[in-house]
Every structure is written in structure tokens, then in C-alpha cells.
C-alpha positions as CSV (number, residue, x, y, z in Angstrom):
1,X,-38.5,-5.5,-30.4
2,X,-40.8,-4.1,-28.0
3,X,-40.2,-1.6,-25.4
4,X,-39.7,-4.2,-23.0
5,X,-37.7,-6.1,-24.8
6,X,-35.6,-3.1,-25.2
7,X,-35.2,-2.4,-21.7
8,X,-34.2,-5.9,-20.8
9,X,-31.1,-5.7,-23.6
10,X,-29.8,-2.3,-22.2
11,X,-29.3,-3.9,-18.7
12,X,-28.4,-6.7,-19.9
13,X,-25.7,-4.6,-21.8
14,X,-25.0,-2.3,-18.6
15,X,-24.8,-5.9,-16.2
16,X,-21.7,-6.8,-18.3
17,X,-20.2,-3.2,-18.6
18,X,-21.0,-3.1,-14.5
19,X,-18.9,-7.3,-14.3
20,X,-16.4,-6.0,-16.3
21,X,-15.7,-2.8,-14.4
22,X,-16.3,-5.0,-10.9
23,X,-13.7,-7.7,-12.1
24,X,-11.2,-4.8,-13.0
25,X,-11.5,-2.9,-9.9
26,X,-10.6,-6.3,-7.8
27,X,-7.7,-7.1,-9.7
28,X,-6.6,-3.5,-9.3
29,X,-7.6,-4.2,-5.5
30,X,-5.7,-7.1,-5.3
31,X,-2.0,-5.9,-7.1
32,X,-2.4,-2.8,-4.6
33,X,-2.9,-4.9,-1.5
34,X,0.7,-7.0,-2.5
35,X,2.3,-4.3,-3.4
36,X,1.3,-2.6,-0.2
37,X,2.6,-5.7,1.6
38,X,5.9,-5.5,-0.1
39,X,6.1,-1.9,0.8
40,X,5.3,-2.5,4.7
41,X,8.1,-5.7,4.4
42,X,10.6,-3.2,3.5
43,X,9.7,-1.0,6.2
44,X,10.1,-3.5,8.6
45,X,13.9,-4.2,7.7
46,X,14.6,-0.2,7.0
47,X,13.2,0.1,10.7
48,X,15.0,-2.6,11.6
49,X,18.3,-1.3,10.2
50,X,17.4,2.2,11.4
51,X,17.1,0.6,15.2
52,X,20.8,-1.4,14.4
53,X,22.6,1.6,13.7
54,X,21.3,3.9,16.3
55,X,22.3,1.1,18.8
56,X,25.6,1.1,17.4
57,X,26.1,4.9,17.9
58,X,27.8,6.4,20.9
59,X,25.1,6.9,23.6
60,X,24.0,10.5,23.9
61,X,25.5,11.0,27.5
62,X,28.5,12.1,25.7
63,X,26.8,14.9,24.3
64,X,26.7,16.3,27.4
65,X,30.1,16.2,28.5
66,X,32.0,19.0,28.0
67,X,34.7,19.0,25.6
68,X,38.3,17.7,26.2
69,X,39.6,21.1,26.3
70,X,37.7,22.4,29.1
């Protein structure tokens, strides 16, 4: 083979080591991004729970009422 000849078969090589790597790194890209979603959907509801049981909580006036014994 010639030099050139040469050359061309390492990038060739190197194009499908770069594909490769490229197609890996989007799947990787993509199973972050659902599992991010699934993460923010159960966010949602912990907030939402959080926001239920504060609402069900005595209101904090009667913090600041002085206890029965006074």
C-alpha cells in the first residue's frame, strides 16, 4: 500500500471507532434523560405529598399561644 493508501485506512478505522463511540454516548444520553424524567415524576408527587401533609398540620398560630398553664 502506499502512503496514501495508508492514511485513508487509519481514518477510515478511526471514522468507525469515532460512530461507535458517537452511538454509545447517545444511548447513554438517552437512558439518562428517562431516568432523569422518572426522577423529576417522583419529585412531583413527594412535593405533592410534602404540600398535603403540611396542609393537614395545625397552623402555626398555635405556636404562638401561650401554653394552657399560663
Amino acid at each position: 500500500m502506499s502512503d496514501v493508501e495508508d492514511r485513508i485506512a487509519d481514518l477510515e478505522v478511526r471514522l468507525v471507532f469515532q460512530d461507535d463511540t458517537i452511538q454509545s454516548l447517545s444511548e447513554t444520553v438517552a437512558l439518562q434523560q428517562m431516568e432523569m424524567e422518572k426522577l423529576r415524576r417522583a419529585v412531583e408527587v413527594l412535593a405533592r405529598r410534602q404540600a398535603d401533609l403540611a396542609s393537614a398540620l395545625p397552623s402555626s398560630d398555635d405556636d404562638n399561644q401561650p401554653p394552657p398553664h399560663y
